[in-house]
C-alpha positions in Angstrom: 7.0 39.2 -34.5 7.3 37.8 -38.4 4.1 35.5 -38.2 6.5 33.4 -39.8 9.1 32.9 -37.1 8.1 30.0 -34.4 7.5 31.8 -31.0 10.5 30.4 -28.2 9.9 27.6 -26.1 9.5 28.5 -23.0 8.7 25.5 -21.2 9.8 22.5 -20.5 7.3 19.2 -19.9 8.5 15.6 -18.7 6.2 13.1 -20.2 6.2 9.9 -18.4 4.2 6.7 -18.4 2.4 6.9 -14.4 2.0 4.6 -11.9 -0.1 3.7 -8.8 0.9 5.0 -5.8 -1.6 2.8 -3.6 -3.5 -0.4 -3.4 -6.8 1.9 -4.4 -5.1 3.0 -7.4 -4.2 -0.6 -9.0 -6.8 -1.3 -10.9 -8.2 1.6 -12.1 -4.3 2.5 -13.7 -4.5 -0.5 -15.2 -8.0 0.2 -16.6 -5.9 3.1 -17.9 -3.7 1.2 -19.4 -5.6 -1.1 -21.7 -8.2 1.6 -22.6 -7.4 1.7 -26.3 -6.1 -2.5 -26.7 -8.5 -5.0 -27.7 -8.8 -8.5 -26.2 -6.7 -8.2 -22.8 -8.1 -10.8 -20.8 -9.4 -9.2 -17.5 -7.4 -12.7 -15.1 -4.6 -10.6 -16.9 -5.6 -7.6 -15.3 -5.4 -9.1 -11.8 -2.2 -11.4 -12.7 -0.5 -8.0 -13.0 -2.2 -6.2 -10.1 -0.9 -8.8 -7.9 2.5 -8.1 -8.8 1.7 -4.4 -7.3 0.4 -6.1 -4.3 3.8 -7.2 -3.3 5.2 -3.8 -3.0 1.4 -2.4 -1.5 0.3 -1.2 -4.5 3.0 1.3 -5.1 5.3 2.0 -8.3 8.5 3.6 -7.8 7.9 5.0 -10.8 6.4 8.6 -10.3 8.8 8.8 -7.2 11.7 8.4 -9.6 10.3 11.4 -11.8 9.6 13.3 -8.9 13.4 12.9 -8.5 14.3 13.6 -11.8 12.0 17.1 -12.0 13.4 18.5 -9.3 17.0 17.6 -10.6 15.9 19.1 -13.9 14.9 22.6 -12.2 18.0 22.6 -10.6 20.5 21.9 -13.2 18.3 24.6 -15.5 18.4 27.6 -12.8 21.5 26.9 -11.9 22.7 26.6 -15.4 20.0 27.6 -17.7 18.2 28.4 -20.0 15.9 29.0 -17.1 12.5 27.6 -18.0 9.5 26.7 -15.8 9.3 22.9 -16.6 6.0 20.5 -15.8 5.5 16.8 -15.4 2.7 15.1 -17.2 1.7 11.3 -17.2 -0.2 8.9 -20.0 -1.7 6.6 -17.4 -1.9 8.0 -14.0 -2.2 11.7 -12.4 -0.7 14.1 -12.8 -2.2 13.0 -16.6 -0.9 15.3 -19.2 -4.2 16.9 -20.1 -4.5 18.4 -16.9 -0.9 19.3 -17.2 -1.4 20.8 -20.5 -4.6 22.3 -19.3 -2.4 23.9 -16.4 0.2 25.3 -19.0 -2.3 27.0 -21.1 -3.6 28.5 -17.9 0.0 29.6 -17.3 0.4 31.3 -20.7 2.8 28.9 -22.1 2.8 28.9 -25.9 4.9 26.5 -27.2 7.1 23.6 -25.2 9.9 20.9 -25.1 8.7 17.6 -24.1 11.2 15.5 -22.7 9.9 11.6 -23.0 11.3 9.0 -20.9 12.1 6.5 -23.2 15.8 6.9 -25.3 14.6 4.5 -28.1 12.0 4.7 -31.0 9.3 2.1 -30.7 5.5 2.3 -31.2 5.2 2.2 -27.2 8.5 4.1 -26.1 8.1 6.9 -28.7 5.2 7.2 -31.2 2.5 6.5 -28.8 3.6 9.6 -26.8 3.7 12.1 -29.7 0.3 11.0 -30.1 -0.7 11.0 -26.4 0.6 14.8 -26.1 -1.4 15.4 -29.6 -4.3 14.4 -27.7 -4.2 16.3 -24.8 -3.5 19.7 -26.7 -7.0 18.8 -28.8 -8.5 18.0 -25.5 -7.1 21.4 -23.8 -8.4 23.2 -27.2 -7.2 26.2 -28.8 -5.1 27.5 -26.0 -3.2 24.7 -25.9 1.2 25.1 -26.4 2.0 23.8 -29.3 4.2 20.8 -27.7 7.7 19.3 -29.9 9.3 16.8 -28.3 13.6 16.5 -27.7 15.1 13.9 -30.2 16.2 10.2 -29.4 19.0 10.3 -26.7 19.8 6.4 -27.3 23.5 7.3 -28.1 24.1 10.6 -26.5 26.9 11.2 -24.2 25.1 11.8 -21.7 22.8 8.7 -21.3 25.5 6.3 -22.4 28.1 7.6 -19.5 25.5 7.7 -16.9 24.5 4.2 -17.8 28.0 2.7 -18.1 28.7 5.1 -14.5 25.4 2.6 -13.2 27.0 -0.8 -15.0 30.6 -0.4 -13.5 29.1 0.5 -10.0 27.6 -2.6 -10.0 30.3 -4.6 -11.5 32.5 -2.9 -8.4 30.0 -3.7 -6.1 31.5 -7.7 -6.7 34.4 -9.1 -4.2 37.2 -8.3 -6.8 38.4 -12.4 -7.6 35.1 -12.6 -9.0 34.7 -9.3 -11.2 36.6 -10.4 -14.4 34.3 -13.9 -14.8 31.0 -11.9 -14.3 28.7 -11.4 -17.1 27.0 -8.7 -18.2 23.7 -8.9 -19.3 21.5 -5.7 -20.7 18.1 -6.0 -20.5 15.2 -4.2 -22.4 11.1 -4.2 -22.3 10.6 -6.7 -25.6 8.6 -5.7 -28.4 6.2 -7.9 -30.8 8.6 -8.8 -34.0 5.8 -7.0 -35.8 6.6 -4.0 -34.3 10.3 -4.1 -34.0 10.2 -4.4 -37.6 8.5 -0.9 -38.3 11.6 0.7 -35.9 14.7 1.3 -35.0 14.5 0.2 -31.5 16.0 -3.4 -31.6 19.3 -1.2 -33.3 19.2 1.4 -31.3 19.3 -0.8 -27.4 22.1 -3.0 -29.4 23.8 0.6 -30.4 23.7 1.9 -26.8 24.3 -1.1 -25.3 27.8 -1.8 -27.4 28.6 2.2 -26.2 28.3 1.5 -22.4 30.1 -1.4 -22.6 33.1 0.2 -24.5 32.4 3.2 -21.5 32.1 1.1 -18.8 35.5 -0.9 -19.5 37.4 2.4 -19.4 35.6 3.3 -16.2 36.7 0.1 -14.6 40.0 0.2 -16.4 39.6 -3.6 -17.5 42.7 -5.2 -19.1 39.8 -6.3 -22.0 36.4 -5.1 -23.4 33.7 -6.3 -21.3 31.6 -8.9 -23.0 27.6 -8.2 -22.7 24.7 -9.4 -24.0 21.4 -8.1 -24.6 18.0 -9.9 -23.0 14.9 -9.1 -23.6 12.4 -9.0 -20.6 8.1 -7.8 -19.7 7.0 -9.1 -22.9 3.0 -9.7 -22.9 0.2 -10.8 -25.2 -0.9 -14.2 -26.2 1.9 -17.2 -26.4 1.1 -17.4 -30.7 2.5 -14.1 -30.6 6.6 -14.2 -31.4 8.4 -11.3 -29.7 11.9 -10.2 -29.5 14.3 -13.2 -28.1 16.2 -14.0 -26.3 14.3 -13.6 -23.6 15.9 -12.9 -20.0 15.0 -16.6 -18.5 16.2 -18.3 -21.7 19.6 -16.1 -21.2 20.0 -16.7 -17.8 19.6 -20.6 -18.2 22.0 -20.4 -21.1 25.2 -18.5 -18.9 24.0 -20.9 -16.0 23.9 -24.3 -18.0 26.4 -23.9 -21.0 28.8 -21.4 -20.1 29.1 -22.3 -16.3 28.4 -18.8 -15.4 28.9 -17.9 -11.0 28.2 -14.8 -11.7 25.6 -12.2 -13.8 25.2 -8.4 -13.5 22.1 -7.3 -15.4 21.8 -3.7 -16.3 18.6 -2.7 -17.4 19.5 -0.2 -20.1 16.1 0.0 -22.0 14.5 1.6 -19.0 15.3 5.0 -17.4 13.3 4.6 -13.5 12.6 1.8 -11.8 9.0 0.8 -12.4 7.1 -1.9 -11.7 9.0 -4.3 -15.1 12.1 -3.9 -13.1 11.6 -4.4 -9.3 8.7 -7.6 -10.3 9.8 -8.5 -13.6 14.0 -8.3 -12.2 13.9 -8.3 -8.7 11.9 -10.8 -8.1 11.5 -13.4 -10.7 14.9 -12.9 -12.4 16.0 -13.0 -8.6 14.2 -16.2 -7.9 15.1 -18.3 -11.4 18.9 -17.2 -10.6 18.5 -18.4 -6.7 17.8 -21.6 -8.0 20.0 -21.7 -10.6 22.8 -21.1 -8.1 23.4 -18.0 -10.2 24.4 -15.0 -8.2 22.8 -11.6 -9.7 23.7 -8.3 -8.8 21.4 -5.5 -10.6 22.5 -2.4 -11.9 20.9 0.9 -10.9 18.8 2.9 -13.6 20.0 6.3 -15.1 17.1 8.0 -12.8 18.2 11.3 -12.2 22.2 10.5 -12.4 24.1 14.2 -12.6 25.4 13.5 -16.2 22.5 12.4 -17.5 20.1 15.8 -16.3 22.7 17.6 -17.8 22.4 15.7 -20.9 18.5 16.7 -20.8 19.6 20.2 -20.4 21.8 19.8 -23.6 18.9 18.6 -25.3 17.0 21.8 -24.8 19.9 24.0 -25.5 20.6 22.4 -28.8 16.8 23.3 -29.5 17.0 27.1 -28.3 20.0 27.1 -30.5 20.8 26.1 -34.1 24.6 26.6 -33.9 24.4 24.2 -30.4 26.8 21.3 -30.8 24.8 18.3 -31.3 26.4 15.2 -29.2 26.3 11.7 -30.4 28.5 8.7 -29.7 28.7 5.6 -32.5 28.1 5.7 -36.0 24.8 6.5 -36.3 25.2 9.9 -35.2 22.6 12.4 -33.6 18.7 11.5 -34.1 17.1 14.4 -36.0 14.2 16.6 -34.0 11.0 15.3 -36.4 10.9 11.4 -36.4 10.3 10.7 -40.3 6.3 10.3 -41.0 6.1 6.3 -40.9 8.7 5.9 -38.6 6.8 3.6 -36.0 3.9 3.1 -37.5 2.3 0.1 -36.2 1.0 0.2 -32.5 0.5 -2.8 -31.2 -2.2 -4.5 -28.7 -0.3 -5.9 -25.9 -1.6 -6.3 -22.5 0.3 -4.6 -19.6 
């Protein structure tokens, strides 16, 4: 082979964030967690642990990739490119220098890493890259070389699954009350510090606008749905401002000024439920609307929807590929395959 001709990829790694799957584990994945932040307080350490207490210690979260793997190796042998593909975590086992560890055992050279986030942020995108650099130091020189699949914020196939998740929901009302629901999309909020070093606050607006326009074709409503976006989980000490509006401050606001009955909130800025979504959604968003008088009706995550596995497939095909079509929805067009060098560059200190 030309030494100067990249080898093939031939492998395929899902890089997610871990969760606890037991009361034993709480704590010491939260240790995990805050390893690298400064001044996380440890009452917030147990504040949060309690929240996993409610649901005996367990995140749905590595469930949900469990899920999504074994759709992955489905839609890939049945479809191709055929390609052995691994699951690594940042925070909890499997962590992704055993993983990587395991694929240089395996003879795999060089990899796509799939990461479960669809936006650019510090957290959802930059912190990974570096994570997976990390773990190929850690493995040493028989490490893969690991690149990971572009920004799927306003690929086809996130934004139909999504909108397929929104109008489910929407259905899911008696029909006299569908048309006066509103639709609020939710995201994981981000210090305005940080926001303003990314494209992430553009991006959830740009995929949020997409499933909207998607969703009312699905539903075949006489007008575009209106939505809004909310931003939810945020962390970190009160002096610190984050993204706004914040979901409470939304969900007063349809409640006391626009006389709302009815809200459906789709939480497009995360692809599995995790522990921000069944605590942060399920329970307090749950409880402020019972007593508003507000009913809520949540929207599924992507998770392993059928359109959106075979958008990950895509994703790897365009890579194997130069000539592949490569899908985007919107003006902004595709994301390209390197993120530019400064893109993201502040990380941030926020407590879990």
């Amino acid at each position: 082979m030309n030494p100067k001709t990249p080898e093939p990829y031939d492998a395929v790694l899902l890089v997610s964030f871990g969760g606890p799957e037991g009361p034993d584990d709480v704590m010491p994945f939260l240790h995990n967690v805050v390893r690298d932040k400064k001044n996380v307080p440890p009452e917030r350490l147990i504040e949060v642990s309690q929240h996993y207490a409610l649901f005996d210690g367990v995140s749905p979260l590595n469930a949900q990739n469990r899920a999504l793997l074994a759709s992955l190796i489905a839609e890939l042998n049945a479809h191709g490119p055929q390609r052995p593909v691994y699951w690594g975590n940042r925070h909890w086992h499997p962590l992704l220098t055993d993983v990587v560890r395991q694929m240089a055992d395996d003879g795999v050279r060089r990899a796509l890493a799939l990461v479960t986030s669809a936006f650019g942020s510090p957290s959802g995108c930059r912190q990974y890259r570096e994570d997976l650099e990390l773990a190929r130091q850690s493995v040493g020189p028989a490490a893969p070389s690991i690149d990971k699949l572009r920004l799927f914020y306003n690929h086809p196939g996130f934004i139909e699954a999504t909108a397929d998740r929104t109008a489910s929901a929407i259905r899911s009302l008696p029909p006299d009350r569908r048309d006066a629901a509103r639709l609020v999309f939710t995201a994981h909020s981000l210090p305005t510090s940080a926001a303003e070093c990314c494209p992430y606050e553009h991006q959830v607006r740009q995929a949020c606008q997409l499933a909207a326009e998607r969703a009312t074709v699905l539903l075949n409503a006489p007008s575009p749905l209106a939505w809004c976006l909310a931003f939810q989980s945020r962390s970190g000490p009160p002096s610190q401002p984050w993204l706004r509006p914040e979901l409470g401050e939304t969900l007063r606001q349809l409640h006391d000024v626009e006389q709302a009955e009815d809200v459906v909130v789709a939480p497009i800025g995360f692809l599995a439920e995790n522990m921000e979504i069944v605590y942060d959604l399920d329970v307090e968003a749950q409880q402020q609307c019972d007593a508003l008088g507000l009913r809520m009706t949540r929207a599924a995550v992507v998770g392993n929807h059928p359109r959106f596995v075979q958008m990950i497939r895509e994703l790897i095909v365009e890579r194997l590929d130069p000539t592949a079509t490569r899908d985007a929805l919107g003006p902004d067009g595709p994301w390209p395959d390197a993120c530019p060098p400064n893109c993201c560059a502040t990380t941030t200190n926020a407590s879990p």
